[in-house]
C-alpha positions in Angstrom: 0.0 0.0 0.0 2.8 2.0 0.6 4.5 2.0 -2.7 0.5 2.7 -4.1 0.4 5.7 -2.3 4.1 6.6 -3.5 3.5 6.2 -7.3 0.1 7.9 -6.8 1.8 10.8 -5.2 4.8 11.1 -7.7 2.1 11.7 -10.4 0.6 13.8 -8.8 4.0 15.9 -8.2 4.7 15.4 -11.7 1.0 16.6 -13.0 0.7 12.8 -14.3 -2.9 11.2 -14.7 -3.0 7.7 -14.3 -5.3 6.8 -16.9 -6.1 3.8 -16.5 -5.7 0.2 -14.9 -5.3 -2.8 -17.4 -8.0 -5.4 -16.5 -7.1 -7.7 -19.8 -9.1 -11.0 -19.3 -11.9 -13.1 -20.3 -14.6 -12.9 -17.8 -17.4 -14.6 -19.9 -14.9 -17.8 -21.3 -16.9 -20.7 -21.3 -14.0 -22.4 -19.4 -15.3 -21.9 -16.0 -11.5 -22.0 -14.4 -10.7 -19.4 -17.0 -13.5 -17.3 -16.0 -13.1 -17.5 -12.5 -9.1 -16.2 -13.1 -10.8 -13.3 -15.4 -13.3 -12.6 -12.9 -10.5 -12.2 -9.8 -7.9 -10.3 -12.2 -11.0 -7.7 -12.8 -11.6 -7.1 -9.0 -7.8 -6.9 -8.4 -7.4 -4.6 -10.8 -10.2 -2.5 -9.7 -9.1 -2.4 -6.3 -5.7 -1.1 -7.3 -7.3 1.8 -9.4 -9.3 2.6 -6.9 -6.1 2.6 -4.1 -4.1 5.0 -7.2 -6.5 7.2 -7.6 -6.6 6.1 -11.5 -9.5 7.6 -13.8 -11.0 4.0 -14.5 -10.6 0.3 -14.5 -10.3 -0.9 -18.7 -11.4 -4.3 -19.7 -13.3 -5.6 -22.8 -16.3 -7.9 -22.3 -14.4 -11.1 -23.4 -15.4 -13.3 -25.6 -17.5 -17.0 -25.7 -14.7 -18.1 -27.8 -12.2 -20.6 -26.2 -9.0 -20.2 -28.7 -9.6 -16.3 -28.6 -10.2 -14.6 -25.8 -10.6 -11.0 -27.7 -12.1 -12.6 -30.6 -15.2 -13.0 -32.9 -18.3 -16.0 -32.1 -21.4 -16.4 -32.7 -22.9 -16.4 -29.6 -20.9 -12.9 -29.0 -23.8 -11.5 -29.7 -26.8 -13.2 -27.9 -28.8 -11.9 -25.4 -28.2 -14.7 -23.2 -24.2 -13.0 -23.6 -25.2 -9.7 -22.7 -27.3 -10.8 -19.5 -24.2 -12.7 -18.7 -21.8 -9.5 -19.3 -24.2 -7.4 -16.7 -24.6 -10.0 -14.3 -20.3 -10.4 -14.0 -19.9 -6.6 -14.7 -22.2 -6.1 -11.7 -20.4 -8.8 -9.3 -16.9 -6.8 -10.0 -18.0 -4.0 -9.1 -20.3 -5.0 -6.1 -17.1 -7.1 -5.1 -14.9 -4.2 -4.4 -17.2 -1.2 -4.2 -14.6 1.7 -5.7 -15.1 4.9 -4.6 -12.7 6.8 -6.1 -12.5 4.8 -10.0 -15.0 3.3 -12.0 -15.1 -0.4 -14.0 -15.5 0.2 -17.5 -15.7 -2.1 -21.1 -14.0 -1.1 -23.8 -15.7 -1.5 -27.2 -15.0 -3.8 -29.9 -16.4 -4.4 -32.7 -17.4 -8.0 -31.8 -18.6 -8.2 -28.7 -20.8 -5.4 -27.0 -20.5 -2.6 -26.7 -19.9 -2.3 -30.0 -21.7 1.5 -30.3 -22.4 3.9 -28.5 -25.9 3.0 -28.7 -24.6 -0.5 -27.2 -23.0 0.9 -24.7 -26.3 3.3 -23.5 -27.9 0.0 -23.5 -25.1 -1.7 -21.5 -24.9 1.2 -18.9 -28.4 1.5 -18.2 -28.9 -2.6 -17.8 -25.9 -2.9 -15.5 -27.0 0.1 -13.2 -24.2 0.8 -11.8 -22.4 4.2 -10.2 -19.3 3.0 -10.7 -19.5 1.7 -14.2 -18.5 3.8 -17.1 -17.2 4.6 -20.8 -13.4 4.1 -22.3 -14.1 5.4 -25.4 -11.9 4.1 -28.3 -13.8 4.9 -32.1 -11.2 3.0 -34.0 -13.2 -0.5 -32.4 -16.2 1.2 -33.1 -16.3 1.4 -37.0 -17.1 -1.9 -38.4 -18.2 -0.9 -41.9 -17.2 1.0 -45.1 -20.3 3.2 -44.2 -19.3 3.9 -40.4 -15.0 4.2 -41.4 -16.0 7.3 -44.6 -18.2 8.6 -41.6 -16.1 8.5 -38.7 -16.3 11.6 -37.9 -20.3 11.7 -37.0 -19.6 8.6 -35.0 -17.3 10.4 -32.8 -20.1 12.7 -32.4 -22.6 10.7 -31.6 -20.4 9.3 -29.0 -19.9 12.4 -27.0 -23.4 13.2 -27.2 -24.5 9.9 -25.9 -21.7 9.0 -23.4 -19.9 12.1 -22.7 -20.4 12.5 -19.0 -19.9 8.6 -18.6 -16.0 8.5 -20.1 -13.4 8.6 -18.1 -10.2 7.6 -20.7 -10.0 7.2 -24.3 -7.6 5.8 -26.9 -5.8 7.4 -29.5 -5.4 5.4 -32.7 -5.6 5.5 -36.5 -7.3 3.0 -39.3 -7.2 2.6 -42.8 -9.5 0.5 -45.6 -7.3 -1.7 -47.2 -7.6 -1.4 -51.1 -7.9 -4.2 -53.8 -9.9 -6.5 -51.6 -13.9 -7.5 -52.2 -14.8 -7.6 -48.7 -13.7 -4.8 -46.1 -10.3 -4.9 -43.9 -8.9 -2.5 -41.7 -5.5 -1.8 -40.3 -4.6 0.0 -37.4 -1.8 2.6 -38.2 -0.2 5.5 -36.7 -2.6 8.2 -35.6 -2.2 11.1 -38.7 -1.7 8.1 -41.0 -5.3 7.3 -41.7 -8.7 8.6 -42.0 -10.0 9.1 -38.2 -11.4 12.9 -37.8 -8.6 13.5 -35.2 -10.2 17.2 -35.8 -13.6 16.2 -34.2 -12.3 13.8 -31.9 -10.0 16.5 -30.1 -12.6 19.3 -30.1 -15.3 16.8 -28.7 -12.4 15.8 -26.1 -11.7 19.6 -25.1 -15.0 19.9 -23.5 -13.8 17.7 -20.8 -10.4 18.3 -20.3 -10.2 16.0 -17.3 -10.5 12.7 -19.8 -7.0 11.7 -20.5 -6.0 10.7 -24.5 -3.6 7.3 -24.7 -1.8 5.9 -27.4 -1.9 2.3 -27.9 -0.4 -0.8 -29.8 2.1 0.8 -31.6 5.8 -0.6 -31.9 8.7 2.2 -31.2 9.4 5.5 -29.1 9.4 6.9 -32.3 6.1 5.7 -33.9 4.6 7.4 -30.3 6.2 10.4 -31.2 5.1 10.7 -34.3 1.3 10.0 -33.5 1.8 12.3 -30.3 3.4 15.2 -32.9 0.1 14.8 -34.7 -2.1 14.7 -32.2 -0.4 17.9 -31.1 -0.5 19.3 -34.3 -4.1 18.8 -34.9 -5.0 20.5 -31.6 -3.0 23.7 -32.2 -4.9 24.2 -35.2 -8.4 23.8 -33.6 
């Protein structure tokens, strides 16, 4: 507790916000010892982002696949899978009762929430104080239609869930050309088509939500999305 309190207070010093706590598991695996290890890594990790004072607890909803944890099923989208996702989501946070952080999913695009309507749904059904939004758009667009239109989903978003969210991610997509059916690839924000424009002046009316970077490979390929980012904010 100790060393808690000392990395909370360093940030602090340091004007640092602590994000987020990494809850990466599968709480819903139809392996039962597999869920029960998900289920006990999400209350740990809530309980130490409630002790750091961090803005939220991040997880996804899992998956019912066995060889995937993150990955596509078809039972991903069942009601009998979203009952299951509010009755765990409640139990982790019912478990350690945070008062200072909340639990939240992250979207994806195949597993709820996958919108922001999703989520609405998802935050009303789980009834929770302590449950909230880590927005991310880049899992959010799962068609031609939604990628061209990206921007207007970022809207939507902040309309819908902006007094829920609590972090976000930063990342970039492109539609892969010279295919039939549609593929994305996650690239280097400023390399592809997200409305970093929109997404910043939605995020500047609530300058307490921190912006992360994610899954990229180098120091350099974080400077170069951060130098973007940057960029695109001086200008707006």
């Amino acid at each position: 507790m100790e060393e808690i309190k000392a990395y909370e207070n360093t940030a602090k010093k340091a004007d640092i916000i602590i994000a987020e706590v990494g809850a990466w598991s599968n709480p819903i695996s139809p392996d039962p010892q597999v869920a029960k290890e998900a289920f006990e890594k999400c209350t740990a990790s809530l309980r130490l982002a409630d002790e750091i004072g961090a803005n939220c607890c991040v997880n996804i909803a899992g998956s019912k696949s066995i060889e995937n944890w993150a990955g596509p099923h078809p039972e991903n989208f069942s009601e009998d899978t979203f009952d299951q996702i509010v009755e765990i989501t409640r139990k982790i946070i019912d478990e350690i009762k945070p008062k200072r952080t909340y639990f939240t999913l992250e979207a994806m695009p195949w597993i709820s929430p996958e919108s922001p309507e999703s989520y609405l749904r998802l935050i009303k059904a789980i009834d929770r104080k302590a449950f909230a939004v880590h927005l991310d758009p880049v899992n959010m667009v799962t068609s031609p239609a939604v990628f061209f239109r990206n921007g207007e989903l970022i809207k939507v978003s902040f309309k819908k869930l902006g007094p829920f969210i609590k972090s976000c991610h930063a990342k970039d997509l492109i539609l892969k050309q010279g295919t039939f059916m549609p593929q994305f690839d996650e690239v280097i924000p400023g390399r592809g088509q997200m409305n970093y424009k929109i997404f910043l002046q939605e995020l500047s009316k609530y300058p307490e939500i921190p912006l992360m970077m994610e899954h990229l490979s180098s120091a350099e390929e974080y400077r170069e999305g951060a130098e973007y980012i940057r960029n695109v904010l001086e200008k707006i």
